[in-house]
NUDREN-60792 format. One line per 4 residues: for each residue x, y, z of N, C-alpha, C. Coordinates in nm, 2 decimals, m for minus. Example, Ala and Ser with C-alpha at 12.3 -4.5 7.8 and 13.67 -1.06 7.14 Angstrom:
# NUDREN-60792
1.32/m0.57/0.78/1.23/m0.45/0.78/1.32/m0.33/0.78  1.28/m0.22/0.71/1.37/m0.11/0.71/1.29/0.00/0.79
//
This chain:
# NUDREN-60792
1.93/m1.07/1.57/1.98/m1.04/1.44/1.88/m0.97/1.36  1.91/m0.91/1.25/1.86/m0.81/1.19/1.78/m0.90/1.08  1.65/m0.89/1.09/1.53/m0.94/0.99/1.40/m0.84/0.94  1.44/m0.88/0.79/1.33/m0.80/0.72/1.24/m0.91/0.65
1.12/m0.89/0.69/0.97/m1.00/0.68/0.91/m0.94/0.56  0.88/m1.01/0.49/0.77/m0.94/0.38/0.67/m1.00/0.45  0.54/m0.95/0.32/0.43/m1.00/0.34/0.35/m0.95/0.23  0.22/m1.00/0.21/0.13/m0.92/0.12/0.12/m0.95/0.00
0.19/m1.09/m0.05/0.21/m1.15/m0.16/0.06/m1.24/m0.23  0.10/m1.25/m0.30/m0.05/m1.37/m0.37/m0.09/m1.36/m0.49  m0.18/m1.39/m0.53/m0.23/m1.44/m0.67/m0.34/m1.30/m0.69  m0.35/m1.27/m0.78/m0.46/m1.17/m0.87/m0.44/m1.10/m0.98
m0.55/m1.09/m1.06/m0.61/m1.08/m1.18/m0.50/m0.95/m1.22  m0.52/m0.97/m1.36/m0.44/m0.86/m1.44/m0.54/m0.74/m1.40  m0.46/m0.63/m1.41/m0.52/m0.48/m1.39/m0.60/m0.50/m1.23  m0.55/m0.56/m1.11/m0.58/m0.56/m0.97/m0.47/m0.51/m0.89
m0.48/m0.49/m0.78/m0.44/m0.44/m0.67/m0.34/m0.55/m0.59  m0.22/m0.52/m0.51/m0.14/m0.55/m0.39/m0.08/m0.48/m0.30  m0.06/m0.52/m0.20/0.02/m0.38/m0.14/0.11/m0.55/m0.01  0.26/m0.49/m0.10/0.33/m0.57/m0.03/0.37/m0.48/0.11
0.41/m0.54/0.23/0.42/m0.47/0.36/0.63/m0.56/0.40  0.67/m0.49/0.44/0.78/m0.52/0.48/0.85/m0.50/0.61  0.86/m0.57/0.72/0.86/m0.52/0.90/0.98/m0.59/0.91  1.04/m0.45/0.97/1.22/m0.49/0.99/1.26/m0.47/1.15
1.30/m0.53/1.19/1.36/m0.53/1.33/1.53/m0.56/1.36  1.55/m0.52/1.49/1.70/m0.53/1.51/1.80/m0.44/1.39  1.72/m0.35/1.33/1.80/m0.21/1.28/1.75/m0.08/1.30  1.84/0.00/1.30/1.78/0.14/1.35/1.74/0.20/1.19
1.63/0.19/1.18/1.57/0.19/1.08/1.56/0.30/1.02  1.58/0.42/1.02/1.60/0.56/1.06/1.73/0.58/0.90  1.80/0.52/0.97/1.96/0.50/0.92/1.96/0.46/0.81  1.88/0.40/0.71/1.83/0.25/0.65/1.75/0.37/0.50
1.81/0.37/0.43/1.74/0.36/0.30/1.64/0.25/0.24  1.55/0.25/0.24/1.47/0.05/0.16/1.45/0.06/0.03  1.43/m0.06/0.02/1.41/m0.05/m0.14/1.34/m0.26/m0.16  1.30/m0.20/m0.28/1.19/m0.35/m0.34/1.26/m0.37/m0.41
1.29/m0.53/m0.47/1.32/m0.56/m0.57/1.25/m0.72/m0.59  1.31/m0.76/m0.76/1.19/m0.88/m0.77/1.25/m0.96/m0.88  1.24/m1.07/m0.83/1.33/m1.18/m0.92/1.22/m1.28/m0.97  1.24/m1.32/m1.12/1.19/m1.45/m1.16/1.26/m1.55/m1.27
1.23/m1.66/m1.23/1.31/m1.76/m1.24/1.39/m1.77/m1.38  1.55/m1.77/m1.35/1.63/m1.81/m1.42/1.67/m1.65/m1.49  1.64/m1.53/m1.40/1.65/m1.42/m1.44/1.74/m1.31/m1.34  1.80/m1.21/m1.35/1.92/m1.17/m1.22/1.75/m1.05/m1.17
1.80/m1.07/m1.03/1.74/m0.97/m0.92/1.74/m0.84/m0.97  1.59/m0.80/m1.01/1.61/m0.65/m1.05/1.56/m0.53/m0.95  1.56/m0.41/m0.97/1.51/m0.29/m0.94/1.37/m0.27/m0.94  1.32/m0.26/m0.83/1.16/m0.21/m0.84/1.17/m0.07/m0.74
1.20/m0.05/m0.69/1.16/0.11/m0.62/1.23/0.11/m0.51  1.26/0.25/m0.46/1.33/0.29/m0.29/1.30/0.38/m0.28  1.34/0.37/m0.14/1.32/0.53/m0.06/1.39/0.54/0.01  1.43/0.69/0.03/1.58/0.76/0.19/1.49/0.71/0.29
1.56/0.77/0.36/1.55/0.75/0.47/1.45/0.84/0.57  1.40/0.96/0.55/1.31/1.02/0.58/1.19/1.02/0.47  1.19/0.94/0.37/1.09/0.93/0.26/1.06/1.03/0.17  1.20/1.15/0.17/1.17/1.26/0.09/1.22/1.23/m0.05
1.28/1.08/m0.08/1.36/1.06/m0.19/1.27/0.97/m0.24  1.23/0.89/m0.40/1.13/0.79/m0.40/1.25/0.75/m0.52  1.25/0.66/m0.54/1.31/0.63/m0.74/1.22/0.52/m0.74  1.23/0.53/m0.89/1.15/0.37/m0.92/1.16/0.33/m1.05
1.17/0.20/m1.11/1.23/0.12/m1.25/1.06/0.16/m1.32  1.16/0.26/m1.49/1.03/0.29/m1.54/0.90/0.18/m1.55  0.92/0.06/m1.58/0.86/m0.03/m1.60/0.71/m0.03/m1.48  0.74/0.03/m1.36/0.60/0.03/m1.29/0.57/0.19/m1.25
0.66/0.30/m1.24/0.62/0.40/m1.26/0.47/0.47/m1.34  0.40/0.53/m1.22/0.22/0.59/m1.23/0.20/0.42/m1.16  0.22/0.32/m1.13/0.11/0.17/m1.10/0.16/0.18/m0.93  0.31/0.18/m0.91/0.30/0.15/m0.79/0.44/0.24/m0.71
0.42/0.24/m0.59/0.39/0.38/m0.50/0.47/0.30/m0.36  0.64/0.31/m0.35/0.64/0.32/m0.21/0.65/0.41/m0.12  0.64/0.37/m0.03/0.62/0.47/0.11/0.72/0.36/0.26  0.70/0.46/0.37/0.76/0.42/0.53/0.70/0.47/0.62
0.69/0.39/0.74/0.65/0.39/0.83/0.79/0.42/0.95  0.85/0.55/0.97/0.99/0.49/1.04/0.91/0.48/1.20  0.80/0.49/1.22/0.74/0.50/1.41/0.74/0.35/1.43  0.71/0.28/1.31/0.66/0.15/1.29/0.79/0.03/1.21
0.89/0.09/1.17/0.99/0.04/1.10/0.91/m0.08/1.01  0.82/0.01/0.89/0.78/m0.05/0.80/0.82/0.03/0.70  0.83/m0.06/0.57/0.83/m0.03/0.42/0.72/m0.07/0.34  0.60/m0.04/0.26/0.53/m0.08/0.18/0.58/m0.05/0.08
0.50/m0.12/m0.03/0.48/m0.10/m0.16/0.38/m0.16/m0.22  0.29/m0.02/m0.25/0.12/m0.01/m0.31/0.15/m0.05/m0.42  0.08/m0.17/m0.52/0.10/m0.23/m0.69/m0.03/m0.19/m0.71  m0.06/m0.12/m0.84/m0.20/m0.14/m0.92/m0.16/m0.17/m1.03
m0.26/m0.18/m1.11/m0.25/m0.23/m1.27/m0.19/m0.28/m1.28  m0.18/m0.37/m1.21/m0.08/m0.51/m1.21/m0.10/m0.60/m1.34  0.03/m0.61/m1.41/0.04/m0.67/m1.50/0.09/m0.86/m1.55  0.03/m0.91/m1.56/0.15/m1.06/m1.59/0.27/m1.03/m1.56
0.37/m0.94/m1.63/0.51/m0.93/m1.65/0.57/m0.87/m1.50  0.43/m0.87/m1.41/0.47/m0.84/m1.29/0.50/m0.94/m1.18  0.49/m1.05/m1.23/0.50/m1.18/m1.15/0.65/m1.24/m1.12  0.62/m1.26/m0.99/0.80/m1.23/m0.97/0.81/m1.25/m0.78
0.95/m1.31/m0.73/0.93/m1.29/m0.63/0.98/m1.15/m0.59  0.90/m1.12/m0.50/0.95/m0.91/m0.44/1.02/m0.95/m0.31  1.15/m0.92/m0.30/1.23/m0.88/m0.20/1.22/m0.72/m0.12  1.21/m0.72/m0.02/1.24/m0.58/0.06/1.44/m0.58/0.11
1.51/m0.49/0.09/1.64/m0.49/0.09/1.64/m0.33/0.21  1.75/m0.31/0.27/1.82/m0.22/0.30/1.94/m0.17/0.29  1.94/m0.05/0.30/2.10/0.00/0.25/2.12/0.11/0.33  2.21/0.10/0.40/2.31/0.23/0.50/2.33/0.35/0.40
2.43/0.25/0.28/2.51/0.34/0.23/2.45/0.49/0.14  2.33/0.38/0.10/2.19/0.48/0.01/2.11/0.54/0.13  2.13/0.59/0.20/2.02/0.65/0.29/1.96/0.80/0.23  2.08/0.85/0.18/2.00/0.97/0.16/1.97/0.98/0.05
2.02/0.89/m0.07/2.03/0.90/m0.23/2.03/0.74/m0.27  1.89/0.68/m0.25/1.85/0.54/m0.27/1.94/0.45/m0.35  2.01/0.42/m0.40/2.09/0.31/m0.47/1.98/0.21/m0.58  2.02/0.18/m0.68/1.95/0.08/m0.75/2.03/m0.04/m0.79
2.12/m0.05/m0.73/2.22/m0.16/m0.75/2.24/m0.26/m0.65  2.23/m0.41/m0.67/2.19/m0.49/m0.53/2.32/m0.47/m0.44  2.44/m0.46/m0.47/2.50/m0.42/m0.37/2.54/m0.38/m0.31  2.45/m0.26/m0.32/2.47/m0.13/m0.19/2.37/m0.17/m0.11
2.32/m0.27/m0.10/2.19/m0.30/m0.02/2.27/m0.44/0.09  2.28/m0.38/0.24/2.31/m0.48/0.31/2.27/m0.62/0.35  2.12/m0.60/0.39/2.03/m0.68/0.44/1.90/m0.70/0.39  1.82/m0.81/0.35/1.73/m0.90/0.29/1.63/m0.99/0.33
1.53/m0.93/0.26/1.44/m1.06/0.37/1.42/m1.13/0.24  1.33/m1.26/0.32/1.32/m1.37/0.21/1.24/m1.40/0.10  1.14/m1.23/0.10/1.10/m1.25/m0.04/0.97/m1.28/0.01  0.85/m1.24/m0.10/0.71/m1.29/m0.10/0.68/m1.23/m0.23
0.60/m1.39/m0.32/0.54/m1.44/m0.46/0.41/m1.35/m0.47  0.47/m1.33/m0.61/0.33/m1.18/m0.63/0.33/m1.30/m0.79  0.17/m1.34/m0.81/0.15/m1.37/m0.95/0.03/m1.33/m0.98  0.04/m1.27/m1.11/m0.04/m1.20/m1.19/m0.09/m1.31/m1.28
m0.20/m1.35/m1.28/m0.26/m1.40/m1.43/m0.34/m1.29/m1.50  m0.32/m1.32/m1.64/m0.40/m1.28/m1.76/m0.52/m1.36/m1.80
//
């Protein structure tokens, strides 16, 4: 069955560095638009960034635009996403998602997005 793994999650200082990593198997990855998004508690799943499918497309929710920077790996069917100047208001769990339908024109809406992994906790203290 088709699984997307985060990873890269954890605790650090305001104005520091993460780089969440995302490894998907059992899809042809190729085909697969990605995208981040990030939920916290008692609040709806929002928009943090995607990419097509060849990595020639990037969007991203003004709110981290200039801090953080995805990218793909299709040799490796990986998705990153580089955080700097990480802020408190960035604390949140980050989901990695995929979408068929967005492959060439990323989607920022959760459901155009098929498949989900289970998320890894990014907390910012101030």
């Amino acid at each position: 069955q088709v699984q997307l793994v985060e990873s890269g999650g954890g605790l650090v200082q305001a104005g520091g560095f993460l780089r969440l990593s995302c490894a998907v198997s059992k899809l042809p990855f190729t085909n697969y638009a990605m995208a981040w998004f990030r939920q916290t508690p008692g609040k709806e799943r929002e928009f943090v960034a995607a990419i097509s499918w060849n990595g020639g497309v990037t969007d991203y929710v003004d709110a981290v635009k200039g801090r953080f920077a995805i990218s793909r790996n299709n040799a490796e069917s990986t998705v990153n996403l580089q955080m700097g100047n990480l802020r408190p208001e960035d604390t949140a769990v980050y989901y990695c998602a995929a979408s068929w339908r967005g492959r060439v024109n990323p989607a920022r809406t959760i459901n155009d997005y098929d498949y989900w992994g289970q998320g890894t906790t990014v907390t910012v203290s101030s």
